[in-house]
LUMTORBA-817239 format. One record per residue: residue number from 1; residue in three letters; x, y, z of N, C-alpha, C in turn. Coordinates in Angstrom, 2 decimals, m for minus. Example, Ala and Ser with C-alpha at 12.3 -4.5 7.8 and 13.67 -1.06 7.14 Angstrom:
<rs>
<r 1, "ALA", <13.19, m5.69, 7.80>, <12.30, m4.50, 7.80>, <13.20, m3.30, 7.80>> <r 2, "SER", <12.85, m2.25, 7.08>, <13.67, m1.06, 7.14>, <12.90, 0.03, 7.87>> 
</rs>
This chain:
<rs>
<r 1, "UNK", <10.55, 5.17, m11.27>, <10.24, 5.75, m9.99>, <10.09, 4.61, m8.98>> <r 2, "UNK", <10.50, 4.67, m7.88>, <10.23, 3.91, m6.26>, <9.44, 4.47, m6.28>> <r 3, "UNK", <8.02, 3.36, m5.42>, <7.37, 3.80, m4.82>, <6.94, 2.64, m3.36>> <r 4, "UNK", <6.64, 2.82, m2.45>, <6.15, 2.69, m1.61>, <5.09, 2.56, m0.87>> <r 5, "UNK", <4.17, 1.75, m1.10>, <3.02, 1.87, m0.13>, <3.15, 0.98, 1.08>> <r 6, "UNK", <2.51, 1.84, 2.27>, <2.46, 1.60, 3.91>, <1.46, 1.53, 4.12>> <r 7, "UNK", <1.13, 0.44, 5.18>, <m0.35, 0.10, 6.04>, <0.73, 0.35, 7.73>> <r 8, "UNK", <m0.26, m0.48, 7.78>, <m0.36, m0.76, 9.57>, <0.74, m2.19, 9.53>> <r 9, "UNK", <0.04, m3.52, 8.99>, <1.32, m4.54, 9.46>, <1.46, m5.42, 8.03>> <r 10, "UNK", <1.15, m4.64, 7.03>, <1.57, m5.01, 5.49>, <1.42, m6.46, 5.61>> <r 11, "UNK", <0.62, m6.86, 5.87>, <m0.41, m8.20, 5.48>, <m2.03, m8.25, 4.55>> <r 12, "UNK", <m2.24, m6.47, 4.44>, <m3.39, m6.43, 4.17>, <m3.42, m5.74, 2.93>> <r 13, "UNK", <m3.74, m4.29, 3.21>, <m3.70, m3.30, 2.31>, <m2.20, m3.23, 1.50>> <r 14, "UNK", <m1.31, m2.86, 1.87>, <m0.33, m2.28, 1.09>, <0.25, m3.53, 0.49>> <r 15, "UNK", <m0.17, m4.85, 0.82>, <0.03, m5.64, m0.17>, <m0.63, m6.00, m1.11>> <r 16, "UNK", <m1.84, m5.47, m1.14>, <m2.83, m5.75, m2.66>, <m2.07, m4.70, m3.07>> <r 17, "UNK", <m1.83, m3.19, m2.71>, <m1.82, m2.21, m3.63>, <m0.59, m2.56, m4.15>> <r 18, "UNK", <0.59, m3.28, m3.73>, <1.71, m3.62, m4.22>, <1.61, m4.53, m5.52>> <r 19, "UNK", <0.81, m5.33, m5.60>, <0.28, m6.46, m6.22>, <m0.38, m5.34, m7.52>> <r 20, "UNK", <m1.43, m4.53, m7.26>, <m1.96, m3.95, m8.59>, <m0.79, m2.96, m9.18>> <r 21, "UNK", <m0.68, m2.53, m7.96>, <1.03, m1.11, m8.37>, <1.68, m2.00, m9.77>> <r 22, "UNK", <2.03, m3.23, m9.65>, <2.99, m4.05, m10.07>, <2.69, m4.02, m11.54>> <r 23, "UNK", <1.61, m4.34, m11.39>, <0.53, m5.02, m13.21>, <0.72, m3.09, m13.82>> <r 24, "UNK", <m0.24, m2.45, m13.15>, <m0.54, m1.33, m13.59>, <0.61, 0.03, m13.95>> <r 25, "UNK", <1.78, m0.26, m12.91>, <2.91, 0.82, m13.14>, <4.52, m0.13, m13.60>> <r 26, "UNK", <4.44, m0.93, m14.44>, <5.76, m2.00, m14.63>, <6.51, m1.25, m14.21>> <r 27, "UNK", <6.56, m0.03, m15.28>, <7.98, 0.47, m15.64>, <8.70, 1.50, m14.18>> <r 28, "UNK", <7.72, 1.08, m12.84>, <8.41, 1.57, m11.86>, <8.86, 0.67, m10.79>> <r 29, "UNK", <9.40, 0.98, m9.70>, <9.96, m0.18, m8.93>, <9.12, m0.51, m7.24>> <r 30, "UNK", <8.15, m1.08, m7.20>, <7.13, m0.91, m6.13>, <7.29, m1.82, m5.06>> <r 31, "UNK", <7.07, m1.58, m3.89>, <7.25, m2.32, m2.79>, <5.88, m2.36, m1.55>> <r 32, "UNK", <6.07, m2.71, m0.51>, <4.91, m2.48, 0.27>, <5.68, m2.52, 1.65>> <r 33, "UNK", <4.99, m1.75, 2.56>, <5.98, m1.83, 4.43>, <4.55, m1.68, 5.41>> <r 34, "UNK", <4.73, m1.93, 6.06>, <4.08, m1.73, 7.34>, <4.53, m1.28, 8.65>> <r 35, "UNK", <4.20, m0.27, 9.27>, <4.58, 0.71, 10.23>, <4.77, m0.51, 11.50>> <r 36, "UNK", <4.21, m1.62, 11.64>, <4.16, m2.60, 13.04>, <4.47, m3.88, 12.34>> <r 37, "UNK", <4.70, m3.74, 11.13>, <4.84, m5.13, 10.39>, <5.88, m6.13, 11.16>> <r 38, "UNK", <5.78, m7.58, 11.17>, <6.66, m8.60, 11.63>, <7.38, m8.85, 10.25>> <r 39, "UNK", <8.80, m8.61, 10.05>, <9.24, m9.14, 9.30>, <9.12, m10.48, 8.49>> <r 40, "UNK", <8.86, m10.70, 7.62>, <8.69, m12.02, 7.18>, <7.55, m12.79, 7.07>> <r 41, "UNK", <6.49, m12.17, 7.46>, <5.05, m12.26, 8.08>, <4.09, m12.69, 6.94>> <r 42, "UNK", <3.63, m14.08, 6.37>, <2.65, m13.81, 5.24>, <1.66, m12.57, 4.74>> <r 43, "UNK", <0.78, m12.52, 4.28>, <0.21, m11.84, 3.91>, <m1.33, m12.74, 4.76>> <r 44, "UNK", <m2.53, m11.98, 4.77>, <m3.75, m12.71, 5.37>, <m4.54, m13.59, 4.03>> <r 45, "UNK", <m4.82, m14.60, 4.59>, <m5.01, m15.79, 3.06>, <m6.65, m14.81, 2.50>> <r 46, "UNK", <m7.18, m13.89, 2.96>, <m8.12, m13.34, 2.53>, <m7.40, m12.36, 1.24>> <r 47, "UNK", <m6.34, m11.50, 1.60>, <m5.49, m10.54, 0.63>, <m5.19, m11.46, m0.26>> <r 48, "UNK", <m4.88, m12.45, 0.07>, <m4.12, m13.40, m0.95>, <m5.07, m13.99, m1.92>> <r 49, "UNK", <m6.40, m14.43, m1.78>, <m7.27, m14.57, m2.24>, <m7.89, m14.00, m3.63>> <r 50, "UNK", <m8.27, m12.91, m2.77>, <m8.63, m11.67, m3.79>, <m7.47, m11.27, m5.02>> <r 51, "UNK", <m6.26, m11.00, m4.60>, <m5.09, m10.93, m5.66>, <m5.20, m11.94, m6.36>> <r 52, "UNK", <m5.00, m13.14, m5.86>, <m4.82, m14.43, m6.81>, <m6.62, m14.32, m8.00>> <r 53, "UNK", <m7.62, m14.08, m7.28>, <m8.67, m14.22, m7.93>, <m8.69, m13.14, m9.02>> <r 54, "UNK", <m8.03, m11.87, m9.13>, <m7.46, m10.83, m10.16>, <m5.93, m11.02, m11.13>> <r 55, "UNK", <m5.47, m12.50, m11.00>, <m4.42, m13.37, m11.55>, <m3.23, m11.85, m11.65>> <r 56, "UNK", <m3.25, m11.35, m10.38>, <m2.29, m10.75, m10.01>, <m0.79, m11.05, m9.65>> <r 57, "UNK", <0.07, m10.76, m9.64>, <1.10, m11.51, m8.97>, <1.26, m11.30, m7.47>> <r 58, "UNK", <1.74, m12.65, m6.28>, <1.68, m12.46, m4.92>, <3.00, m11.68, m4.52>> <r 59, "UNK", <2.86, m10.53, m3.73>, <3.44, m9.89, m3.30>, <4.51, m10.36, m2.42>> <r 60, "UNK", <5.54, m9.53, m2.01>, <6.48, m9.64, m1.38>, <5.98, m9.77, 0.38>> <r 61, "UNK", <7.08, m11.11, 0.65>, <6.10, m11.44, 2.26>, <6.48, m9.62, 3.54>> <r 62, "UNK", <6.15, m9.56, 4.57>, <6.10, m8.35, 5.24>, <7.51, m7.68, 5.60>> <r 63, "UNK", <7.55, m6.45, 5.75>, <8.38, m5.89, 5.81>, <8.28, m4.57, 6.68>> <r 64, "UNK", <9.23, m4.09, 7.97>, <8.76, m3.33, 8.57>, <9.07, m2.08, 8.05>> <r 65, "UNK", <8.83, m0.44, 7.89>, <9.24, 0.75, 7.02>, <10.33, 0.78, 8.27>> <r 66, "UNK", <11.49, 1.40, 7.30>, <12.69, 1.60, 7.73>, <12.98, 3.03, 7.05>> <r 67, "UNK", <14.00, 3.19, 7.83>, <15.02, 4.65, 7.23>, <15.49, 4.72, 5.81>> <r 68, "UNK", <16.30, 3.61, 5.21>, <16.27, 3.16, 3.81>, <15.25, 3.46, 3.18>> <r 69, "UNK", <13.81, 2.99, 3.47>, <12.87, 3.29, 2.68>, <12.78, 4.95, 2.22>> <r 70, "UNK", <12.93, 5.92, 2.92>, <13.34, 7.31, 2.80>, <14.05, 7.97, 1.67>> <r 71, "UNK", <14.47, 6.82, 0.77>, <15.05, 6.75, m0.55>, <14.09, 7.11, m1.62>> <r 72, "UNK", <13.12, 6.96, m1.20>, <12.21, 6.43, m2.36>, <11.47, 7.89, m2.69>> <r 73, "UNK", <10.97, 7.37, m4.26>, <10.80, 8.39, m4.85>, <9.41, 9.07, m4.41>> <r 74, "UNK", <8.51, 8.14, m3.83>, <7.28, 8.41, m3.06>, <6.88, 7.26, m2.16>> <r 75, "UNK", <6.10, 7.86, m1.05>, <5.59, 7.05, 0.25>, <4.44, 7.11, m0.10>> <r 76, "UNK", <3.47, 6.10, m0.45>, <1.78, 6.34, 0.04>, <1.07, 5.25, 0.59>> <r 77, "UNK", <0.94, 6.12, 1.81>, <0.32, 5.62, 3.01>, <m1.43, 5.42, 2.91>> <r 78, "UNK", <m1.89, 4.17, 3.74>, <m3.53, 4.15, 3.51>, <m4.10, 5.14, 4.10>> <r 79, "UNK", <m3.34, 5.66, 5.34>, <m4.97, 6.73, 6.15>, <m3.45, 7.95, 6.09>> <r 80, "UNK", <m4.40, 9.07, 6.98>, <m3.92, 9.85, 7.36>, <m2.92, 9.74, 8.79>> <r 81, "UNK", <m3.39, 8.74, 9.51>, <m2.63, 8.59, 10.68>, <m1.18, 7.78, 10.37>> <r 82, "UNK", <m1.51, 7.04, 9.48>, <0.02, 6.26, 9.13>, <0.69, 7.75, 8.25>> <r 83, "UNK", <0.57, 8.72, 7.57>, <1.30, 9.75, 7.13>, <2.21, 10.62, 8.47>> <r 84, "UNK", <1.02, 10.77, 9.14>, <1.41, 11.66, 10.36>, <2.52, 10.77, 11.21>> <r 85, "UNK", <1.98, 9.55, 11.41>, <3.18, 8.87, 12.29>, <4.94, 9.03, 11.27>> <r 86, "UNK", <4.69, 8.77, 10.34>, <6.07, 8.84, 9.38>, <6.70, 10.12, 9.67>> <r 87, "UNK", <6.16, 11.16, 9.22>, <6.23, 12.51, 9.36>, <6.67, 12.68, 10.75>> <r 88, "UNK", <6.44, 12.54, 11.74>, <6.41, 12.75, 13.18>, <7.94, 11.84, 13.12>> <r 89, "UNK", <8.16, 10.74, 13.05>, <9.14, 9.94, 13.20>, <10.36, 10.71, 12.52>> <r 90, "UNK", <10.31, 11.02, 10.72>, <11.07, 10.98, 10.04>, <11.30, 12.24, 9.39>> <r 91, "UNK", <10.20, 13.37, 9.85>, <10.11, 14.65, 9.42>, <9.73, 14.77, 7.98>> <r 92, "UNK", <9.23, 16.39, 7.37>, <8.51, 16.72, 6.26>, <9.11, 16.42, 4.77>> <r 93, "UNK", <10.66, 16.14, 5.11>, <11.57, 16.52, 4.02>, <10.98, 15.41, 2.80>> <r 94, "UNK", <10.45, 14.28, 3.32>, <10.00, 13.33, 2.49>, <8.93, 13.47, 1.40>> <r 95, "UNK", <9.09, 12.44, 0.61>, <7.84, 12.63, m0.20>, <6.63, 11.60, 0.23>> <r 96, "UNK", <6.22, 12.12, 1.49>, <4.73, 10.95, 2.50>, <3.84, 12.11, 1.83>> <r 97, "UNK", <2.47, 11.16, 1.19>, <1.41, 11.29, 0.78>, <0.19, 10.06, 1.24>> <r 98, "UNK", <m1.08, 10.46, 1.67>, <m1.77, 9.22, 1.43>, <m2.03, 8.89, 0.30>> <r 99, "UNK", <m2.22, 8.20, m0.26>, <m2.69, 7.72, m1.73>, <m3.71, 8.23, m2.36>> <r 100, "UNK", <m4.69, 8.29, m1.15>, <m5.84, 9.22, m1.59>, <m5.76, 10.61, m1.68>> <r 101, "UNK", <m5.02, 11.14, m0.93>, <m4.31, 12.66, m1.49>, <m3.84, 12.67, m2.68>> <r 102, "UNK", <m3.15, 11.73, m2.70>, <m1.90, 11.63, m4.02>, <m2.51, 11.90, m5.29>> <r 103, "UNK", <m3.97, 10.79, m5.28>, <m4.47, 11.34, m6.67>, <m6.19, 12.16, m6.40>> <r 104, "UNK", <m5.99, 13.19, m5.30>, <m6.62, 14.00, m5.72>, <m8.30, 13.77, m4.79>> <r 105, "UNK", <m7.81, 12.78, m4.05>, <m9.18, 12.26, m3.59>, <m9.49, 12.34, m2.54>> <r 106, "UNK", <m10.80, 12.45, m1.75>, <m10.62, 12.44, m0.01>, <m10.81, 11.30, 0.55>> <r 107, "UNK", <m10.82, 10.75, 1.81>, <m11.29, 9.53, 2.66>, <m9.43, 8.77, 2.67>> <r 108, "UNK", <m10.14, 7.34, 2.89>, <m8.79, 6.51, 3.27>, <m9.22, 5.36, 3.15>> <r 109, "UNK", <m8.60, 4.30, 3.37>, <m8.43, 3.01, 2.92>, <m8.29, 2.47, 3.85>> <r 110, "UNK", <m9.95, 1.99, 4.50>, <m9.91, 1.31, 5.89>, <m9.53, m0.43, 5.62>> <r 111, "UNK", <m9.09, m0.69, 7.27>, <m8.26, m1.83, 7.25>, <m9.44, m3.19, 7.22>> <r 112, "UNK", <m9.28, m4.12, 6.05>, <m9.82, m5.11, 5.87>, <m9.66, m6.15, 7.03>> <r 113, "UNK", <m8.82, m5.86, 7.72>, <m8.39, m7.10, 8.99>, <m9.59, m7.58, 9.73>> <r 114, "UNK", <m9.76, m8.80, 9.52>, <m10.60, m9.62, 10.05>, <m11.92, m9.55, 9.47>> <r 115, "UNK", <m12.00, m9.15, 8.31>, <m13.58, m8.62, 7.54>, <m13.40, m10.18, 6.59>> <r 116, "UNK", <m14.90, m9.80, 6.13>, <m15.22, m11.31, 5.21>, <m14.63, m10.86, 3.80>> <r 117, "UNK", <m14.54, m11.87, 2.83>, <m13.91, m11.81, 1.75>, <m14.61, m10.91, 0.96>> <r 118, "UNK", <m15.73, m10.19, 1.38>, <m16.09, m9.17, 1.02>, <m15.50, m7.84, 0.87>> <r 119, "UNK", <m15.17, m8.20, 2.45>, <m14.75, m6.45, 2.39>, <m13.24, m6.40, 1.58>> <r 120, "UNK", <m12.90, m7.84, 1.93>, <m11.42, m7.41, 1.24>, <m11.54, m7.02, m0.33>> <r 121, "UNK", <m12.45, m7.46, m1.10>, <m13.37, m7.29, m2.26>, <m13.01, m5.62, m2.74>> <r 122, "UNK", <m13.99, m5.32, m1.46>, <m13.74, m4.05, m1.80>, <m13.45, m3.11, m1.69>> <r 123, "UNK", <m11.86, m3.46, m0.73>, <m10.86, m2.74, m0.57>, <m10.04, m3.17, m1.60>> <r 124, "UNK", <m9.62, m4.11, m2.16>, <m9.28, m4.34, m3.71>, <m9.67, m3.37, m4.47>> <r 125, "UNK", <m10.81, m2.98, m4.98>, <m11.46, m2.56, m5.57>, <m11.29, m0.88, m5.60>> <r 126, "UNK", <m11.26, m0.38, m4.55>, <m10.69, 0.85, m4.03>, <m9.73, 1.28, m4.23>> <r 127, "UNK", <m8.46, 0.41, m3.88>, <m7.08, 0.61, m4.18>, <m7.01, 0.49, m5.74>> <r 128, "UNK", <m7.74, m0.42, m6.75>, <m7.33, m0.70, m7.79>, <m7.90, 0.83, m8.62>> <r 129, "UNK", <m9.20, 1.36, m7.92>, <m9.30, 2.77, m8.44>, <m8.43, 3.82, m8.13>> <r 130, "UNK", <m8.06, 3.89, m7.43>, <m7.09, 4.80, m6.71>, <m5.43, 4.99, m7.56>> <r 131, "UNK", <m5.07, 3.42, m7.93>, <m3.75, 3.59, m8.03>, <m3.85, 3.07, m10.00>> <r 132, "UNK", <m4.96, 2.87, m10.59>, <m5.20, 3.39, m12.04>, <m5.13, 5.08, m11.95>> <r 133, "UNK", <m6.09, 5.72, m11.03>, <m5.56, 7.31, m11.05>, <m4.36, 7.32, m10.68>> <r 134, "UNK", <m3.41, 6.74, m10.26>, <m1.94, 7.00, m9.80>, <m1.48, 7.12, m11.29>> <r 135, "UNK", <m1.82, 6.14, m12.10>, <m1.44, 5.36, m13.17>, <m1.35, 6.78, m14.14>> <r 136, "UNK", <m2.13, 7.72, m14.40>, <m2.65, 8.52, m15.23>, <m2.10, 9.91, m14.46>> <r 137, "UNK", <m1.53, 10.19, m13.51>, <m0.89, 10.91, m12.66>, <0.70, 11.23, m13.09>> <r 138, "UNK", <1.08, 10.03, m14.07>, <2.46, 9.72, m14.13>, <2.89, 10.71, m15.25>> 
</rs>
């Protein structure tokens, strides 16, 4: 299975979850985008941190969501507003879920940007619960 996870400028979130996606789902093919992302764009040395400190592997540098991506076997987005913007852009036909829908859960996956290595902590931590329930979903 493709899958897809989207933030805001895929420096933050959807690149840890890409990073655990990776360890936790091998046998599928995972990526990460960002709705404002700069192409080519590191990741924030805080995301990078936290992954490396979970001897994760470093994710793929930024990438903006495109039409191509529309291929994929699922979209999951951190909040509800990055779903709606896709949807609005690209219409229902897709498979856009937030993540936290996806497996069953409410809230969202606020943006670590500019927080102490804390919070990125435990937005790690969040996503890594979230997408083990992805894991068991399969």
């Amino acid at each position: 299975m493709k899958i897809i996870f989207v933030c805001t400028g895929n420096t933050c979130r959807s690149p840890i979850a890409e990073s655990i996606a990776t360890v936790l789902l091998p046998n599928d093919s995972i990526q990460s985008r960002g709705l404002f992302a700069m192409n080519g764009q590191s990741i924030t040395p805080e995301a990078l941190e936290v992954i490396l400190e979970n001897n994760l592997p470093e994710p793929s540098v930024s990438q903006i969501f495109s039409q191509d991506d529309l291929k994929s076997d699922l979209i999951l987005t951190m909040t509800n507003n990055h779903k709606r913007q896709l949807i609005s852009q690209y219409g229902t036909e897709y498979p856009i879920y937030t993540l936290c829908e996806y497996v069953s859960e409410t809230g969202e996956i606020g943006d670590p940007f500019g927080g102490s290595i804390d919070t990125y902590r435990h937005t790690f931590n969040q996503l890594y619960s979230l997408i083990n329930k992805l894991k068991h979903e399969e």
